[in-house]
C-alpha positions in Angstrom: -4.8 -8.1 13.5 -8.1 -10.1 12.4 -11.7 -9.7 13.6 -14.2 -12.4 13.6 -16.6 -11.7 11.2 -19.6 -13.2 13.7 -18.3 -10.9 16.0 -19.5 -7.5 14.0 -23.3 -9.1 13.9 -25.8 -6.3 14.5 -23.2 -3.8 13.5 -22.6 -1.6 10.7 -20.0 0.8 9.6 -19.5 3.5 11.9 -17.4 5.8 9.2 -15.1 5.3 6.1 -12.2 7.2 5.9 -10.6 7.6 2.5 -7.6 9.2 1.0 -4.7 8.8 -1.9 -1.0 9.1 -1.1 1.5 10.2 -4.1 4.6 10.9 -2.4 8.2 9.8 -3.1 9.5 9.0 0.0 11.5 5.8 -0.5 10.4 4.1 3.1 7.2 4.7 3.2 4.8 7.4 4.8 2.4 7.9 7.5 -0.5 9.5 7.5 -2.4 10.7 10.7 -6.4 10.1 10.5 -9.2 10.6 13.2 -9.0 8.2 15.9 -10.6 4.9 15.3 -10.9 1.7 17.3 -8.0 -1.0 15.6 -9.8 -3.7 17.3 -13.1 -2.8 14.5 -11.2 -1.3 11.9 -10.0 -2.3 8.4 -7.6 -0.7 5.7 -8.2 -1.6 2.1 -6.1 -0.3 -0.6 -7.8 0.6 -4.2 -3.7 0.0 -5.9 -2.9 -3.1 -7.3 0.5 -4.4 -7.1 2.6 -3.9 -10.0 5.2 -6.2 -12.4 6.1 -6.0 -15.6 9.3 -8.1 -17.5 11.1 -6.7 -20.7 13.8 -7.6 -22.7 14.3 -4.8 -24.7 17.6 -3.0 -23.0 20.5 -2.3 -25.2 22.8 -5.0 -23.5 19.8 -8.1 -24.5 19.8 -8.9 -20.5 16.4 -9.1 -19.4 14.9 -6.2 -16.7 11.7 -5.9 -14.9 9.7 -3.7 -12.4 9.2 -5.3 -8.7 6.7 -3.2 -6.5 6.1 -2.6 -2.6 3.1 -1.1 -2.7 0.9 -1.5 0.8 -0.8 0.5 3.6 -1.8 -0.6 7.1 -3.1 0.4 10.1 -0.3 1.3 12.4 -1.9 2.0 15.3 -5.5 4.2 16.3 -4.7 7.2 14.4 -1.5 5.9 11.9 -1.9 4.3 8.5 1.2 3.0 7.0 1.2 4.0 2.3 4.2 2.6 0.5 4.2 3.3 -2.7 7.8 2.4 -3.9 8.4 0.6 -7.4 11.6 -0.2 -8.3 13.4 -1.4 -12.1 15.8 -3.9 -12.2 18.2 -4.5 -15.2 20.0 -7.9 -16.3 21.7 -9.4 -13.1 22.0 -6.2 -10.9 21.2 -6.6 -7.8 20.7 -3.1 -7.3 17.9 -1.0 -8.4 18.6 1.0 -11.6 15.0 3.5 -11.0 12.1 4.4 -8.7 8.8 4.8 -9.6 6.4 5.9 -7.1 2.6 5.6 -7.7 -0.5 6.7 -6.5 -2.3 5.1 -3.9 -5.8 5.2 -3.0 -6.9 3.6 0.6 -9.6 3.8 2.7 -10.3 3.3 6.5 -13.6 1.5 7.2 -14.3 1.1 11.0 -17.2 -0.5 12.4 -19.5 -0.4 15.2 
């Protein structure tokens, strides 16, 4: 979904909606919000993605932390959080921990 900025001319923000998510559910989460129009409606997320390498595990193999971290509008009164980080160790393909962090978000829909 994209709006044209020339198309909110002579508008302004009709309300901000704001909230932070700190669950641990590995999928993701949604959270119900007061109705707003999707067509004049943004979601912008305060979290920065997160990475980090290290070489310091007891086998020498190198690990690092890869993150999903997102939200988006779903539909009029869904936004989408996930918060999931997850550690990887040496060649495993598999996730050896989770890490789940807070995310702030916010809502702002215009006239």
């Amino acid at each position: 979904m994209s709006t044209q900025v020339s198309s909110l001319a002579g508008g302004g923000v009709k309300r901000v909606i704001r909230g932070t998510y700190h669950g641990w559910e590995g999928s993701g989460k949604d959270i119900t919000i007061p109705e707003v129009n999707p067509d004049k409606t943004v979601v912008n997320m305060a979290t920065s993605a997160f990475y980090q390498c290290t070489d310091n595990s007891p086998s020498g193999s190198t690990g690092g932390w890869a993150g999903s971290i997102y939200c988006v509008l779903k539909d009029s009164k869904t936004v989408f959080v996930r918060n999931l980080v997850e550690m990887y160790n040496g060649s495993s393909a598999r996730p050896i921990e989770h890490r789940y962090v807070a995310v702030s978000w916010e809502v702002i829909e215009y006239v």
